[in-house]
DOVEXVEX-877737 format. One record per residue (C-alpha): x, y, z; residue in three letters. Coordinates in nm, 2 decimals. Example, Ala and Ser with C-alpha at 12.3 -4.5 7.8 and 13.67 -1.06 7.14 Angstrom:
<nodes>
<node px="1.23" py="-0.45" pz="0.78" aa="ALA"/>
<node px="1.37" py="-0.11" pz="0.71" aa="SER"/>
</nodes>
This chain:
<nodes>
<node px="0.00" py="0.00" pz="0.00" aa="UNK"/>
<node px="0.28" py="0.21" pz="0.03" aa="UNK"/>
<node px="0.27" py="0.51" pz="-0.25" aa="UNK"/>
<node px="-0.11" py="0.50" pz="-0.20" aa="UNK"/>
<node px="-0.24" py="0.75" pz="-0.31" aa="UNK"/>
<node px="-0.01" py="1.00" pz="-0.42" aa="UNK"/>
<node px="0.21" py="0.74" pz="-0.67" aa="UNK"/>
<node px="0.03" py="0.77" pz="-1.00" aa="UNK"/>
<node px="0.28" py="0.39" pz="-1.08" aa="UNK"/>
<node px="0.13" py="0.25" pz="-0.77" aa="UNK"/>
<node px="-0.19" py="0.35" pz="-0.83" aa="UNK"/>
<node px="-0.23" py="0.19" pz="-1.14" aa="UNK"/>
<node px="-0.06" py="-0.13" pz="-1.00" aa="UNK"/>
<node px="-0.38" py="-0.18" pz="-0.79" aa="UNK"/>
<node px="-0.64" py="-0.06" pz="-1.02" aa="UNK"/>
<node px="-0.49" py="-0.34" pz="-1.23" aa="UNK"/>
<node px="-0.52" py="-0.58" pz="-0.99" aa="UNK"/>
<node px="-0.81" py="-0.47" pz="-0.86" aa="UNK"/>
<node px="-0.94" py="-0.54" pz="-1.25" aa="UNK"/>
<node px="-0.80" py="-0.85" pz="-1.28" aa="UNK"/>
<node px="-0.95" py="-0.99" pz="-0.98" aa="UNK"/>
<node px="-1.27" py="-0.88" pz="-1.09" aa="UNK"/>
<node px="-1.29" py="-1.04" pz="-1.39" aa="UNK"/>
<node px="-1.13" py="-1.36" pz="-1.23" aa="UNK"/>
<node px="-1.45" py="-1.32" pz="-0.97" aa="UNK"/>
<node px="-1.16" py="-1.37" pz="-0.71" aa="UNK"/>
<node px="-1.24" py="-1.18" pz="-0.36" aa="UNK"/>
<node px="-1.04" py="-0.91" pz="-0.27" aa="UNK"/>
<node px="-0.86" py="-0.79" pz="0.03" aa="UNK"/>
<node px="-0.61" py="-0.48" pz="0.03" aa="UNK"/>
<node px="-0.33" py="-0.59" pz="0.31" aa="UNK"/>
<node px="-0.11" py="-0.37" pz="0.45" aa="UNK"/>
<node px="-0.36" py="-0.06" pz="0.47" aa="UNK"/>
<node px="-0.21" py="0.20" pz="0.76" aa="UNK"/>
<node px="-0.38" py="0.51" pz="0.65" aa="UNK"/>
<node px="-0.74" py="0.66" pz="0.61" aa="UNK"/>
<node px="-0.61" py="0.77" pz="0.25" aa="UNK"/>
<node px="-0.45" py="0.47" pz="0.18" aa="UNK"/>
<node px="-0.80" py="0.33" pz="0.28" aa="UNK"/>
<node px="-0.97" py="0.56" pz="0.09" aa="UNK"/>
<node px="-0.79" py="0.55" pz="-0.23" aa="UNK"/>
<node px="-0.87" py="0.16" pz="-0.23" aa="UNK"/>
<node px="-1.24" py="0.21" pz="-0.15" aa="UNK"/>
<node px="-1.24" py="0.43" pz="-0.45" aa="UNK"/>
<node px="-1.06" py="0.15" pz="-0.69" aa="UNK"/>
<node px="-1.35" py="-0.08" pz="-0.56" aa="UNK"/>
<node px="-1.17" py="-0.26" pz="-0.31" aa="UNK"/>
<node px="-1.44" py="-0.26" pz="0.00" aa="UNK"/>
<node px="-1.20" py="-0.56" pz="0.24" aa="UNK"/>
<node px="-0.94" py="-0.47" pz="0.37" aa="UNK"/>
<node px="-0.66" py="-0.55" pz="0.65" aa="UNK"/>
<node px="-0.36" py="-0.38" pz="0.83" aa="UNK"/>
<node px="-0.27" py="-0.15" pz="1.13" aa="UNK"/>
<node px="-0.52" py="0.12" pz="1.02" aa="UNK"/>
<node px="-0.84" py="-0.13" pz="1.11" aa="UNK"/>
<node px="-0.64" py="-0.33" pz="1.42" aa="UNK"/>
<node px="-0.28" py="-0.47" pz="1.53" aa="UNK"/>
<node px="-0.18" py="-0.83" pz="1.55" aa="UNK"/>
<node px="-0.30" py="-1.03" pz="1.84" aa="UNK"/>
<node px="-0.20" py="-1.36" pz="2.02" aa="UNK"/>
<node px="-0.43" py="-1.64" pz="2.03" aa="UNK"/>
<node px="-0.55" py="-1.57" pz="2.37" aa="UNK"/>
<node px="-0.61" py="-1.22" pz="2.30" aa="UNK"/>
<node px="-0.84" py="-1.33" pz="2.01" aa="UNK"/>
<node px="-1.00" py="-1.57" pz="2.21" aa="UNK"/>
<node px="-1.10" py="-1.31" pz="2.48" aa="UNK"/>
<node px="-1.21" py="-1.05" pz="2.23" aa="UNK"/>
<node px="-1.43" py="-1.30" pz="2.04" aa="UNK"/>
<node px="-1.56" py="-1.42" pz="2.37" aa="UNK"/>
<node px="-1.64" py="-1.05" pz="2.54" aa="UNK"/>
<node px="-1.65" py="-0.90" pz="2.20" aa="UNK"/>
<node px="-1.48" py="-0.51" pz="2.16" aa="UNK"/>
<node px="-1.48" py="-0.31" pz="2.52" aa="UNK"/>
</nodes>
């Protein structure tokens, strides 16, 4: 995700693949987003599932347990 948005190369690197999943049908999932414009800028390519530091941090096992069992606090 890095040189999203502002990278006109990058840019079109995603649309592409953004495209190309498409037509494939495959699902897509933008990893890596950190930003709200990096965010953004794939919500505007179409891309509407996403994953990184932006939407939450890694977590251990047990910490994923406890937040699926008492659910966000």
């Amino acid at each position: 995700m890095q040189g999203l948005p502002g990278e006109a190369g990058q840019v079109a690197v995603v649309e592409a693949i953004v495209a190309m999943a498409r037509a494939l049908d495959y699902r897509i999932v933008g990893e890596g987003v950190e930003t709200e414009a990096q965010a953004d800028a794939l919500l505007a390519l179409g891309c509407r599932e996403m994953q990184g530091y932006l939407l939450g941090r890694p977590l251990s096992a047990g910490a994923m347990e406890r937040l699926l069992r008492n659910g966000a606090q």
